[in-house]
C-alpha positions in Angstrom: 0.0 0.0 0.0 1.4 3.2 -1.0 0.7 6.7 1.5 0.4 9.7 -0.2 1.5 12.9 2.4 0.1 16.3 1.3 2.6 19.3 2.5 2.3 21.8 -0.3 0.3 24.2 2.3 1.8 27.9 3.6 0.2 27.5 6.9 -1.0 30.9 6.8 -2.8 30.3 10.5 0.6 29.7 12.0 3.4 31.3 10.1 3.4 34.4 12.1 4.4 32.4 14.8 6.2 29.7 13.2 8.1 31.2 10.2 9.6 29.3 7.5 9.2 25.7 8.0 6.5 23.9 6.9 3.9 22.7 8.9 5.0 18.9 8.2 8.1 20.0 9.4 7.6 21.4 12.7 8.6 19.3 15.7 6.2 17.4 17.9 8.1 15.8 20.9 12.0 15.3 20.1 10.8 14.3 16.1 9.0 16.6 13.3 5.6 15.4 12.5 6.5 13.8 8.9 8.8 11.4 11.0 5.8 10.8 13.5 3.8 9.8 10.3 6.4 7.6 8.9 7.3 5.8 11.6 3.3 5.2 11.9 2.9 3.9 9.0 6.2 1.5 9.0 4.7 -0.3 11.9 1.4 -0.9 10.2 3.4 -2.5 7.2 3.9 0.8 4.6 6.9 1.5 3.2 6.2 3.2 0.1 6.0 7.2 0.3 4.7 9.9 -2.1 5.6 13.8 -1.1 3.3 16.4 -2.5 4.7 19.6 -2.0 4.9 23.4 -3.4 5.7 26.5 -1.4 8.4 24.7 0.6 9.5 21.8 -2.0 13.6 22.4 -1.8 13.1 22.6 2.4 11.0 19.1 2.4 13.0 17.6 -0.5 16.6 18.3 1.6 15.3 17.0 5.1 14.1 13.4 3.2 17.5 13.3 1.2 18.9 14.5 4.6 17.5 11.8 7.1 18.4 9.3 4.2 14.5 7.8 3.8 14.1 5.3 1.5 10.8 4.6 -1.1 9.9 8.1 -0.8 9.5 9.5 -3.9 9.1 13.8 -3.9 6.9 15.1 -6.3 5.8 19.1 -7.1 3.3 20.0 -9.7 3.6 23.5 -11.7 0.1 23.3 -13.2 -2.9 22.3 -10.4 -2.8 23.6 -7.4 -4.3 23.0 -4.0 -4.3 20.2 -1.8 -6.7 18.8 -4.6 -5.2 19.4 -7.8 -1.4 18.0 -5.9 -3.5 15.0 -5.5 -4.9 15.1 -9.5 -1.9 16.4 -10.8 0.2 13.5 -9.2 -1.9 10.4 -10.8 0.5 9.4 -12.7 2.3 8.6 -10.0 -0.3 6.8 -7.9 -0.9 3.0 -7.0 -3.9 1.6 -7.6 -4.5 1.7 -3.9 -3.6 4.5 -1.4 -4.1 6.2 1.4 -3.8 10.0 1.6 -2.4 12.0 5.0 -2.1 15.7 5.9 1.2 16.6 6.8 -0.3 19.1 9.6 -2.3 16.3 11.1 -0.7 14.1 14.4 -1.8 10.3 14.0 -1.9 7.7 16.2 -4.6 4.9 15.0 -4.4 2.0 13.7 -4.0 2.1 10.1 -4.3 -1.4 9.4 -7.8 -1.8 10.6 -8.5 1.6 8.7 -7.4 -0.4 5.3 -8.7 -3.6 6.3 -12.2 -1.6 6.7 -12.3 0.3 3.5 -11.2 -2.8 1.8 -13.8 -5.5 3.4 -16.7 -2.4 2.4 -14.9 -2.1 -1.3 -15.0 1.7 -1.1 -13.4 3.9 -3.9 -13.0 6.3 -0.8 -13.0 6.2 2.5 -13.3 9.1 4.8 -11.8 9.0 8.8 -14.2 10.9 10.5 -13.9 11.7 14.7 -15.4 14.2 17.4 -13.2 16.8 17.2 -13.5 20.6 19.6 -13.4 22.4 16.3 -16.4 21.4 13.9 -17.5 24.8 12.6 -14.5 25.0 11.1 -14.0 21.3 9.8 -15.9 19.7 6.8 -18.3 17.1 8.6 -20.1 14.3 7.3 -23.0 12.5 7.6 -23.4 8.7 7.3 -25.9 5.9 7.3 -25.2 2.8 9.9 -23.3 0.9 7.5 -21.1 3.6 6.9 -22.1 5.0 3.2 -21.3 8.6 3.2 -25.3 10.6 3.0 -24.1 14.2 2.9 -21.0 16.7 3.3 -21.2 19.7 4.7 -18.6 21.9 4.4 -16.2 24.0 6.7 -17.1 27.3 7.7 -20.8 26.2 6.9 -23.3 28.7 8.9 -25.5 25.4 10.0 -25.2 23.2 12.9 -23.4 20.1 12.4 -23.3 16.8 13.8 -19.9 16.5 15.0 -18.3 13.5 12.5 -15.6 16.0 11.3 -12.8 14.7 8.4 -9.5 14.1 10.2 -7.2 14.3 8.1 -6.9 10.6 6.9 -8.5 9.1 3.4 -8.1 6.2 1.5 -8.7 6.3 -2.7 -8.8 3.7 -5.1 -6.6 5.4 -8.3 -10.1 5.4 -10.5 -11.5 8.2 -8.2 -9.2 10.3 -9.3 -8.7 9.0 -12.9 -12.4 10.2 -13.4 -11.9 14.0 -12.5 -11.5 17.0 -14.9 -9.5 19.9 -13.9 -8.3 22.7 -15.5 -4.8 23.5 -15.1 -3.5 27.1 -13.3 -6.1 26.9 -11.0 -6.1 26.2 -6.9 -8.4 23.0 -6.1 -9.9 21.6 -2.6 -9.6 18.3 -1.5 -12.7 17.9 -0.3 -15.0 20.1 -1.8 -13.4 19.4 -5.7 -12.0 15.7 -5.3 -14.3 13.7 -2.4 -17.3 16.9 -2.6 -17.7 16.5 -6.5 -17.9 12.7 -6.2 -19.6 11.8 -2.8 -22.3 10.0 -4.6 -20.2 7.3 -5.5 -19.2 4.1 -3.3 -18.0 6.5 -0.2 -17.8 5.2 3.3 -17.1 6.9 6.7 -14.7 5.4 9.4 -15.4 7.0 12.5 -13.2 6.7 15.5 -12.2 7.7 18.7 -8.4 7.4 18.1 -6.0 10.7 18.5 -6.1 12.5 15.0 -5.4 16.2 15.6 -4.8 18.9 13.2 -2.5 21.9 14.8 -3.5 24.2 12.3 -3.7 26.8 14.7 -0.9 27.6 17.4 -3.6 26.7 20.5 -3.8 23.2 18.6 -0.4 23.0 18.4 0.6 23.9 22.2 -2.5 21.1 22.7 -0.6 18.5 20.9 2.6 18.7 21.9 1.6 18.8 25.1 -1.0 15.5 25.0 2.2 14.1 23.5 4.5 15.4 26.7 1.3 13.3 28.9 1.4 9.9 26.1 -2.1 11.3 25.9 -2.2 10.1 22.1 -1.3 6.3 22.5 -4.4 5.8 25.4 -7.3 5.4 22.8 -5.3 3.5 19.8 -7.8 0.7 18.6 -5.6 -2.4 19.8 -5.6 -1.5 23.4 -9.0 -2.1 25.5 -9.7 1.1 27.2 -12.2 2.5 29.5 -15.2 4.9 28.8 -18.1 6.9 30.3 -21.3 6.3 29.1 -24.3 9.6 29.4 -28.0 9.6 29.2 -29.1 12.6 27.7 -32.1 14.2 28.9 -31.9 15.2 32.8 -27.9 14.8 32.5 -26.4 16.9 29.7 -29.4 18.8 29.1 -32.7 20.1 31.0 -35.6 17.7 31.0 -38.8 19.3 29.9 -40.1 15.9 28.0 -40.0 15.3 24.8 -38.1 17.6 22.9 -39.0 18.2 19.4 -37.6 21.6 18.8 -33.9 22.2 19.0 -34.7 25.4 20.5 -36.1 23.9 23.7 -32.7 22.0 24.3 -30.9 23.7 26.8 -28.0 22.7 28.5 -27.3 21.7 32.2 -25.3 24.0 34.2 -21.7 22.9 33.8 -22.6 19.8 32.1 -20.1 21.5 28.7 -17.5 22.0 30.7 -17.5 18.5 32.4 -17.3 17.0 29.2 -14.6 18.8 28.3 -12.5 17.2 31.3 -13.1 14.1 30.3 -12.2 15.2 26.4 -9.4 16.8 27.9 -7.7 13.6 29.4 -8.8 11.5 26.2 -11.2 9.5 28.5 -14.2 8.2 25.9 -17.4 10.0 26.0 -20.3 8.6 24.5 -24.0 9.4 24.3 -26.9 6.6 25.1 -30.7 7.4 25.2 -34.0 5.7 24.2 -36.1 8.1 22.1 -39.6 6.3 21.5 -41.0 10.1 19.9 -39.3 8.8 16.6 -41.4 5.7 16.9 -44.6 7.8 17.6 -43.7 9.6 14.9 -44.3 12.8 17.0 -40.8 13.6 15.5 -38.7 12.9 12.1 -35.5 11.3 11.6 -34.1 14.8 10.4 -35.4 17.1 13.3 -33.7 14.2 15.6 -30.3 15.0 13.8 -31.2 18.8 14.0 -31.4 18.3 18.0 -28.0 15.8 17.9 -26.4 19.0 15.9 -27.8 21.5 18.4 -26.3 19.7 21.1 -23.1 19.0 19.2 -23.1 22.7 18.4 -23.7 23.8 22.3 -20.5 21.7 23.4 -18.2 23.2 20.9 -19.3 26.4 22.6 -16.6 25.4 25.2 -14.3 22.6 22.7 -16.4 20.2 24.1 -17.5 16.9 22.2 -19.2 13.8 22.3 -17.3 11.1 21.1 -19.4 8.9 19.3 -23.4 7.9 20.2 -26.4 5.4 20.0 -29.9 6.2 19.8 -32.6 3.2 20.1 -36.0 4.8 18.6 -38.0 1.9 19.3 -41.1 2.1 21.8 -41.9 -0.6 24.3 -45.0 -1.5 21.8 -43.5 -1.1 18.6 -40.9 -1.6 16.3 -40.1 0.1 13.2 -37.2 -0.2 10.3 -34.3 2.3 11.1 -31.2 0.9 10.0 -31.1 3.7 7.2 -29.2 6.0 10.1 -26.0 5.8 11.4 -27.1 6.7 15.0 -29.2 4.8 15.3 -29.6 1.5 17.3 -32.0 -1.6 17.8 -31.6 -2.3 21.4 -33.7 -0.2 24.0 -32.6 0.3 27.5 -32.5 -1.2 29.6 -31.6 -3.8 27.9 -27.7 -3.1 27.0 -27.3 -3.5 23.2 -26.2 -0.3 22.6 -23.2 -0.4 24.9 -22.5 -3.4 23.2 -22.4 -2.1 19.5 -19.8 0.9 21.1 -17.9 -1.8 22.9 -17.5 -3.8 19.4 -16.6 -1.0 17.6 -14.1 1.2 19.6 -12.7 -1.7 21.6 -14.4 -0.7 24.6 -13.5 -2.5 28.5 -17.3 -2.2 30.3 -16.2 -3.6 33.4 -13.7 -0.9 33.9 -16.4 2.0 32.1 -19.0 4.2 33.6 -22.5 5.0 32.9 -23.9 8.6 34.0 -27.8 8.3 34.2 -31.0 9.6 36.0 -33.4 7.1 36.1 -33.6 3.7 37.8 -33.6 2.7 33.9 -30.4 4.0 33.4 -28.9 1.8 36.6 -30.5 -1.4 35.5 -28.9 -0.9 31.8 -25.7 0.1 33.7 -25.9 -3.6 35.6 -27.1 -5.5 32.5 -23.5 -4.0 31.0 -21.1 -4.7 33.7 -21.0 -0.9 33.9 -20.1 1.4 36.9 -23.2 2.7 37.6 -23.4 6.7 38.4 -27.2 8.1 39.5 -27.4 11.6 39.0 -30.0 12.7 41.0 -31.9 16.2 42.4 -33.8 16.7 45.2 -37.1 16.4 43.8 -36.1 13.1 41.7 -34.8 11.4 44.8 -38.1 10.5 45.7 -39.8 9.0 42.8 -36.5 6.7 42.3 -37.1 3.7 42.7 -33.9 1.1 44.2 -34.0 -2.1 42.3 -30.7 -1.7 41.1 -28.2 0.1 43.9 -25.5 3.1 42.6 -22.2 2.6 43.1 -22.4 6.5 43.6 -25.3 9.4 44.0 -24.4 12.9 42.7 -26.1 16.1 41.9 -24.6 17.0 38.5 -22.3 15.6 35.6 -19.8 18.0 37.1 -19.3 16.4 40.3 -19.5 12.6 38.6 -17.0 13.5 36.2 -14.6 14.8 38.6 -15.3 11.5 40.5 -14.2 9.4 37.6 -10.9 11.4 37.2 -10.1 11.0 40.9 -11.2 7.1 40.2 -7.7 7.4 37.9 -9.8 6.0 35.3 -7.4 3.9 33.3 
């Protein structure tokens, strides 16, 4: 498999404060970010290398020839321009398989699995998608539950998203690119001209939970190198079971009022941001699981659910806050419908614990060692059906309606206070 490493950018964000070095090229740790990538992408079994540079060819060109890499070929073109059009103007020089990185992106996944995925799915392209703190200004995307790519929306995009931002990592198969037109002296995007043009084709999302972060920005970069200074980055890598904390929605992260139809009427919990963020902070999973019947009743739609997910997901970037990844089970007690045409959503209603189960399988999730944050005595039996900690989150005026048929390992008053238990817990 070959890996194709865009660096052709100025970094326009960050040159004030980093001046003449490209971004590839600025150290992360003791090693510069291209050698971070590399050495990545050794260990998962590529040794082939293609360069796409501009603005700084002769600086990148001399470091490779200098640190004496081998298979890395170093290629500039004079006629397309962009992150894109390096990417078309370079075909000739492509396998028929590849996998595309941005130099200004820090990686630590598991690439193999990445491959292995867009391979079992046949995709001409696969997208990495994650959670990220930044998603107003990332090109998100949406995507049913097997993965297809539904829609792109792009950065910089006035709407509320749902946080599944690109990270920086694709896979192509040569014909994507083969079937493109561009016309030469001009600048192209690789998302809105190479993946945005053609996202009706065989596309397919792979969202994870691994550390992917871009350090466009300085703040991003200070945040980097210093996750890296705390091994933050190797603590959610795929092979390695790892805790998590699981929330209920309504009366934990957000005011219960009922149902809530209109994204307008969510509003968040005091504090309940900001507690997420800790746990985002210290790369401890966060994920979201709730029953919502109302798409059942049909007293909402499928889209005017998403619109509530992207209110929410827009209220936690408020603070760099995000949710991770999350399951929804529609389903009433009484009925059942067909919605496997949505990637959030799931078949299993709590209590019973098929949703944890579907996160566990597909982040490589340890329940025993993972919490769940709930509000209801429903929450604590799903908790116990999951080998989860169990976590009640409970005011005043709910403490007497609970019912005890399944005992809390703790009682708080707000997400806050759990959270700040789970830290103290040295969640591991």
């Amino acid at each position: 498999m070959q890996a194709v490493i865009i660096c052709g950018g100025k970094g326009k964000r960050i040159s004030r404060y980093i001046k003449n070095t490209p971004k590839g090229l600025i150290k992360i740790g003791e090693k510069t970010n291209i050698e971070h990538q590399i050495s990545l992408l050794k260990k998962n079994g590529i040794n082939n290398f293609l360069f796409l540079t501009n603005n700084y060819h002769k600086t990148i060109k001399k470091f490779i020839e200098k640190k004496k890499l081998k298979k890395c070929r170093i290629h500039k073109d004079n006629f397309y321009f962009g992150p894109g059009g390096a990417l078309f103007g370079a075909k000739n020089f492509l396998d028929k398989k590849f996998i595309v990185l941005l130099s200004d992106v820090f990686i630590s996944m598991n690439i193999k699995k990445f491959i292995s995925y867009s391979l079992n799915k046949k995709t001409d392209c696969t997208i990495v998608s994650h959670s990220n703190s930044h998603p107003k200004d990332s090109d998100t995307v949406e995507f049913d539950k097997r993965g297809k790519v539904t829609s792109i929306i792009f950065k910089n995009s006035k709407k509320n998203k749902i946080n599944s931002s690109m990270a920086g990592v694709y896979f192509f198969k040569k014909k994507f690119i083969n079937n493109l037109k561009f016309k030469k002296n001009h600048s192209y995007d690789l998302v809105k001209n190479i993946i945005g043009k053609s996202f009706k084709n065989n596309i397919f999302s792979y969202h994870t939970i691994e550390y992917i972060k871009d350090f466009g920005t300085i703040e991003r970069l200070k945040k980097v190198r210093n996750d890296i200074k705390l091994k933050l980055h190797i603590k959610n890598i795929y092979n390695k079971k790892k805790a998590a904390v699981f929330l209920d929605r309504d009366g934990v992260i957000n005011r219960e009022i009922g149902p809530i139809r209109n994204p307008k009427n969510l509003k968040l919990l005091k504090n309940s941001s900001k507690a997420i963020k800790l746990l985002n902070e210290r790369q401890i999973p966060c994920f979201l699981i709730t029953n919502q019947s109302i798409i059942s009743k049909r007293k909402i739609t499928i889209n005017n659910f998403k619109s509530l997910i992207a209110k929410l997901d827009n209220e936690l970037s408020k603070v760099n806050a995000y949710i991770d990844d999350l399951r929804i089970c529609p389903n009433s007690d009484k009925k059942k419908i067909n919605v496997r045409k949505h990637y959030f959503l799931s078949k299993y209603r709590k209590p019973n614990p098929g949703m944890l189960f579907e996160i566990k399988k597909k982040h490589n999730i340890d329940l025993k060692k993972s919490f769940y944050v709930g509000d209801t005595d429903i929450d604590m039996l799903t908790s116990y059906n999951a080998k989860c900690r169990k976590i009640l989150l409970l005011n005043e005026k709910k403490m007497k309606k609970y019912k005890y048929n399944v005992l809390p390992d703790w009682i708080v008053l707000n997400l806050q206070t759990a959270v700040k238990k789970i830290i103290l817990k040295k969640i591991k």
